[in-house]
C-alpha positions in Angstrom: 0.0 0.0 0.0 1.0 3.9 -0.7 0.6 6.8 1.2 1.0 9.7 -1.4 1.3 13.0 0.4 0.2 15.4 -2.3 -1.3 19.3 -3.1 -3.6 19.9 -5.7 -1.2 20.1 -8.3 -0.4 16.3 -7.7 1.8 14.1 -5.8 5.0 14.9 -3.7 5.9 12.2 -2.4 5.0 8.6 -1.6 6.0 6.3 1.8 5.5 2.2 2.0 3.3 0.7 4.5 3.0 -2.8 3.9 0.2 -4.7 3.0 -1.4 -5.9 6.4 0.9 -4.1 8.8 0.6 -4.3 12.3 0.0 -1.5 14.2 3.5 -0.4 15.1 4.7 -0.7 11.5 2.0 1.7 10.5 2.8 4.1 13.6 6.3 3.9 12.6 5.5 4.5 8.8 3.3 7.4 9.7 5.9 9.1 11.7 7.9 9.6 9.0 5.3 11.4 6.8 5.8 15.4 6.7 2.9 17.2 5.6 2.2 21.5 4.9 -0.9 22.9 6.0 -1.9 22.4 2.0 -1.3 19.2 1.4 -3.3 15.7 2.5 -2.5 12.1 2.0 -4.0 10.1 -0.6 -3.7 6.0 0.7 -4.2 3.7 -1.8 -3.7 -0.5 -1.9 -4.9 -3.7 -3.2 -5.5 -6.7 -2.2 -8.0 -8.1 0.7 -6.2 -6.6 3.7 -6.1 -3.0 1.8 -9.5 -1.3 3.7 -7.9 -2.4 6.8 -4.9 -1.2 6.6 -5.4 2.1 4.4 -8.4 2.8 7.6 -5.8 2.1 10.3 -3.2 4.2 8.4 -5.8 7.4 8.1 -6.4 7.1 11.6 -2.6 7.5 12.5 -2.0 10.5 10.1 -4.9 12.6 11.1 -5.8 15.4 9.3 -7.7 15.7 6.2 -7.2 12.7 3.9 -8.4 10.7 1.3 -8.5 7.3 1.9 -9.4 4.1 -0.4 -9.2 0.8 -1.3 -9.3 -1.5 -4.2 -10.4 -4.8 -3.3 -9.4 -8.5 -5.3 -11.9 -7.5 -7.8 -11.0 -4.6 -8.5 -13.9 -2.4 -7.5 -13.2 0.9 -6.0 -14.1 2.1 -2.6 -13.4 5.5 -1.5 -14.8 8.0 1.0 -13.5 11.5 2.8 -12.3 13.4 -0.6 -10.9 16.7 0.6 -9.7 18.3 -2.7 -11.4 18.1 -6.1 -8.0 16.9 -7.7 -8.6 13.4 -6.3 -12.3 13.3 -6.0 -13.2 9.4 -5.6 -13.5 8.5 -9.3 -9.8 9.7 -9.8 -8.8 7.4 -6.8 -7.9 4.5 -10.3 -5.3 7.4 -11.8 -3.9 7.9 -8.6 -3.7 3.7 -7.9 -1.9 3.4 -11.5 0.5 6.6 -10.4 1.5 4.3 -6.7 2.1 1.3 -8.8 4.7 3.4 -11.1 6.5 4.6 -8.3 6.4 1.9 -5.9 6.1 -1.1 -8.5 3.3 -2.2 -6.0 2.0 -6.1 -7.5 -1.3 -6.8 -8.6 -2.4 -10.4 -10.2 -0.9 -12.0 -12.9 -1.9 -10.9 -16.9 -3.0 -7.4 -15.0 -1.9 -4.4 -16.6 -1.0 -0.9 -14.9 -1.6 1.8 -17.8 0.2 4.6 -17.6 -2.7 7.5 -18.6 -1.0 10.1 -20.6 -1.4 14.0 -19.8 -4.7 15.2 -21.8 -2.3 18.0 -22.6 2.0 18.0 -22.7 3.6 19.0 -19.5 6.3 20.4 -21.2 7.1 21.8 -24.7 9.1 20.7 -27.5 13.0 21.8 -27.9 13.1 25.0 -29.7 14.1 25.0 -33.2 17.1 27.2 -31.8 18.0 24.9 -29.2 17.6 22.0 -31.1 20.5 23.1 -34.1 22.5 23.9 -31.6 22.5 20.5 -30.0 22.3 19.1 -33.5 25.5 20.8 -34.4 28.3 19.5 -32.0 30.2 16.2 -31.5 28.4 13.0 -30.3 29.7 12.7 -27.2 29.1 16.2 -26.3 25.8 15.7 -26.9 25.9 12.2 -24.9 27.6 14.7 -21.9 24.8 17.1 -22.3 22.4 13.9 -21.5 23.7 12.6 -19.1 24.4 15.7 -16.6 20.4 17.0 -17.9 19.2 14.1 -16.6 20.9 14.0 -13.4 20.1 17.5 -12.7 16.4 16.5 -13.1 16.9 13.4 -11.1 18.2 16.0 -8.3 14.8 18.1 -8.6 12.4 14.9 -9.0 9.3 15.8 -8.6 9.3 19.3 -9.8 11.4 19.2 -12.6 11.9 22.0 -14.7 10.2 21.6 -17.9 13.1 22.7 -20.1 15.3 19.9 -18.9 12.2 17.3 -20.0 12.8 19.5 -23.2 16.3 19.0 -23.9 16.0 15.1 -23.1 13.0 14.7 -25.0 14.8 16.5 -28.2 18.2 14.3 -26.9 16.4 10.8 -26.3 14.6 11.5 -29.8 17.3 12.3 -32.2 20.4 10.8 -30.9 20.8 7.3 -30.6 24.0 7.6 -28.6 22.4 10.1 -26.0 19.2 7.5 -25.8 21.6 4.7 -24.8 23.0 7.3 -22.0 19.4 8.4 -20.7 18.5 4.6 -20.4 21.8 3.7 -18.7 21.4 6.5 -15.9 17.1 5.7 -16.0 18.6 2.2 -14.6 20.2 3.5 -11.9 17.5 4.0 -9.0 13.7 4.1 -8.7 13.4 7.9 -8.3 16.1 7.9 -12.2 13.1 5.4 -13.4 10.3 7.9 -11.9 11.8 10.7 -14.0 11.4 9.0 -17.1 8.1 7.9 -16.4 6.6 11.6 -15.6 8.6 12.5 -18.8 6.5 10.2 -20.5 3.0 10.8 -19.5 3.7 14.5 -20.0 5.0 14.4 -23.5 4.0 16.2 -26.4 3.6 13.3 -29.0 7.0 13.6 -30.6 9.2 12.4 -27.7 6.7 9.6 -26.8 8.0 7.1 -28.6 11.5 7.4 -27.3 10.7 7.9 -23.7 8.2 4.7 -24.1 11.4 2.6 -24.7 13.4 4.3 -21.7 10.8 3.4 -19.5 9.7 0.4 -20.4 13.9 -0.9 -19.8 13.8 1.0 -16.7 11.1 -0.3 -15.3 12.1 -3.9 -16.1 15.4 -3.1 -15.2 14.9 -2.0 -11.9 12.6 -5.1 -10.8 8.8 -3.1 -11.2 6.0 -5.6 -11.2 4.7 -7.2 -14.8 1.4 -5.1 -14.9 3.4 -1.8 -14.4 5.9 -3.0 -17.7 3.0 -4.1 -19.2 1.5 -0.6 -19.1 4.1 1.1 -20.3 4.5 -1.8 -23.3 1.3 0.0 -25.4 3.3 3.0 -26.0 6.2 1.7 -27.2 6.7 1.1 -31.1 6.9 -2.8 -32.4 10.7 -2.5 -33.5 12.6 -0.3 -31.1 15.4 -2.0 -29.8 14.9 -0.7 -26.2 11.7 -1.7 -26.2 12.2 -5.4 -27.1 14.9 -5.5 -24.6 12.4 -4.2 -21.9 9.6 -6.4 -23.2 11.6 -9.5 -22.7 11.3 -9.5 -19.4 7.8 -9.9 -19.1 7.0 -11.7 -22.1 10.2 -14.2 -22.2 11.4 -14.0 -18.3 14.2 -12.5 -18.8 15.7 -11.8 -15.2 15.9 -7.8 -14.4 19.5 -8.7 -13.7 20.3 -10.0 -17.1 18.4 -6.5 -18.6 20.4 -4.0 -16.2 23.6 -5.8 -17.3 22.8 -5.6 -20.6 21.7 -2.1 -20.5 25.4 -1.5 -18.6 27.2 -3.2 -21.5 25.5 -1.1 -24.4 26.8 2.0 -22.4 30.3 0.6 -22.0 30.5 -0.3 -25.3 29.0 3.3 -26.3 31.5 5.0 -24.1 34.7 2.9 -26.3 33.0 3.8 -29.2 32.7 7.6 -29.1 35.9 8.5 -30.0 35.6 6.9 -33.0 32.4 8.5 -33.8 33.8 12.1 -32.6 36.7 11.5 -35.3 34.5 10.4 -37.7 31.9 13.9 -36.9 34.8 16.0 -36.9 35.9 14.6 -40.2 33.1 14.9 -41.5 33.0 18.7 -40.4 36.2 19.6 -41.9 34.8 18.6 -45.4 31.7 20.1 -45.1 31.7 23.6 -47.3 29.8 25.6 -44.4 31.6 26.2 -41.5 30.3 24.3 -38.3 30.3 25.6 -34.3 33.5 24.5 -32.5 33.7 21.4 -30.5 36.4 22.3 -28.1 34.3 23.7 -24.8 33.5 21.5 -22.3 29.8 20.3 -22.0 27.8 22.7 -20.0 26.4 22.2 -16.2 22.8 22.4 -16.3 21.9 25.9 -14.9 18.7 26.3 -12.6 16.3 26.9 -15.9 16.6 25.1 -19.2 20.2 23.7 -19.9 20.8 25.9 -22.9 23.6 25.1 -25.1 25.4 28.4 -26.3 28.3 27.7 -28.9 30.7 30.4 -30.0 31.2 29.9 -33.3 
C-alpha cells in the first residue's frame, strides 16, 4: 500500500506501508510522513487486507485525507475526498501513479496503464535549441544527456520543464544520448520515476523514445509485470529498447540479465565515441559551411533550461 502525500497540483511524495501491517509498523510508517498545511494524504492499496490497513493508516496521520481501497476485484471504494483533484473516481489514476513509483504487485496478466497527460507537460525543444545540439560532436551531446538528466533526477518531482525538453529532443534524435538516458534511467527508482513523468507528459513527438526508456527501466529496476505491461502500449513494435524491456515480461528475462545488458551497451558506447567524434569532426572539416566549434567543455545544467550556447 501507498501513502502519497500530495497538493492539488499532484503528488509529492510517496512512503510504503506494507500490505497488512501491524499497528506499530503503520505508527512507525506514519511518523515519518511530513505534511504542509496544503497538502493531505492520498492512501491507496490492493488486495483483501487493503481497507484495513489504508483505515488504520488514516487514523494515525490525522488530518484531512483521502482514503481508499481497491479490493481483489477490482472495485473501488473510497470516501472523505478533501480536494477536487482526487475526488473518488480519480482514486484508479492515482492507484496506476502508486504502482509506477512503488512497483506495487497486482495479479498476474494485469496491466498498470500509464494515462498520458490530456495536454503536454512540457514543450518541444526550440528550433534554436535544437541546431544547436544538433551541431556539436556526439559525445558532447551524450555529456549534455547525461548531466540534464541528473540534474532532473536532483529536482524529481518538480522538474523544470526545459530539462524534460532538452531530453525529450536528446532521447529523440540521438541514438547515442538515448543509450545514456536509459543507462542512468537504470540507476535508481526515483532515475526510473523521472522518465516515467517524462513520458505521461509528453508532447507526441518524444513519446516514442521515452516509451522505450521506461519500459527498460522499469524492467530493469525489478517493477511488477502489470506496471511494464502498461508502459508496453506505447512503445513502437521494432525499437530496440523496447524489445529488450519487453523481454522480461514476455520471455522471463531476469531484471539482472536487462540491467547488465543495458550496462554493456553503455560501456561499449563509451569505447565507441571517440571513434564517432573523429568520424563527426571529419566529416565537419569537409563540409563547405563552417560548423560551431567542439572544443568547450559540455555545459552544467543551470537552474532553468540547460541551454547550449556555442561560440562559433
Amino acid at each position: 500500500m501507498a501513502v502519497i502525500v500530495a497538493n492539488d497540483d499532484g503528488p509529492r511524495g510517496v512512503t510504503l506501508v506494507r500490505p497488512g501491517a501491524t499497528s506499530e509498523e503503520i505508527a512507525k510508517a506514519t511518523r515519518r510522513i511530513t505534511r504542509t498545511p496544503e497538502q493531505f494524504a492520498v492512501i491507496v492499496g490492493y488486495g483483501r487486507s487493503a481497507a484495513a490497513t489504508a483505515r488504520e493508516t488514516a487514523a494515525a496521520l490525522g488530518g484531512k485525507s483521502l482514503h481508499g481501497y481497491v479490493d481483489a476485484g477490482d472495485t473501488w471504494q473510497a470516501w472523505d475526498a478533501p480536494s477536487e483533484s482526487y475526488r473518488p473516481e480519480r482514486l484508479p489514476d492515482v492507484a496506476t501513479q502508486a504502482a509506477f513509483i512503488t512497483g506495487a504487485q497486482r495479479p498476474p496478466g494485469a496491466v498498470a496503464e500509464l494515462r498520458l497527460a490530456p495536454e503536454p507537460g512540457y514543450a518541444v525543444l526550440t528550433t534554436k535549441d535544437a541546431r544547436a545540439l544538433d551541431s556539436t560532436a556526439p559525445s558532447f551531446r551524450v555529456e549534455v544527456a547525461r548531466r540534464t538528466f541528473d540534474a532532473a533526477v536532483a529536482e524529481y518531482p518538480k522538474v523544470t520543464p526545459a530539462r524534460l525538453s532538452t531530453l525529450g529532443h536528446l532521447a529523440t534524435s540521438d541514438v547515442a544520448a538515448r543509450v545514456a538516458i536509459v543507462a542512468r534511467a537504470c540507476h535508481s527508482d526515483t532515475a526510473e520515476a523521472v522518465v516515467v513523468e517524462a513520458l505521461r507528459l509528453a508532447p507526441v513527438e518524444y513519446r516514442p523514445a521515452f516509451a522505450e526508456i521506461a519500459v527498460t527501466a522499469t524492467c530493469a529496476n525489478g517493477k511488477s509485470a502489470p506496471v511494464v505491461r502498461g508502459l508496453i502500449s506505447h512503445v513502437r513494435d521494432n525499437s530496440t529498447l523496447g524489445v529488450l524491456g519487453r523481454s522480461g515480461v514476455e520471455r522471463g528475462v531476469p531484471r539482472d540479465v536487462i540491467a547488465e545488458t543495458v550496462r554493456g551497451v553503455e560501456r561499449a558506447l563509451d569505447g565507441r565515441l571517440p571513434q564517432m567524434d573523429a568520424m563527426w569532426k571529419a566529416a565537419q572539416a569537409a563540409a563547405p559551411v563552417a560548423q560551431p566549434s567542439v572544443g568547450v567543455a559540455p555545459p552544467t545544467p543551470a537552474p532553468g533550461a540547460p541551454r547550449v550556447d556555442l561560440a562559433p
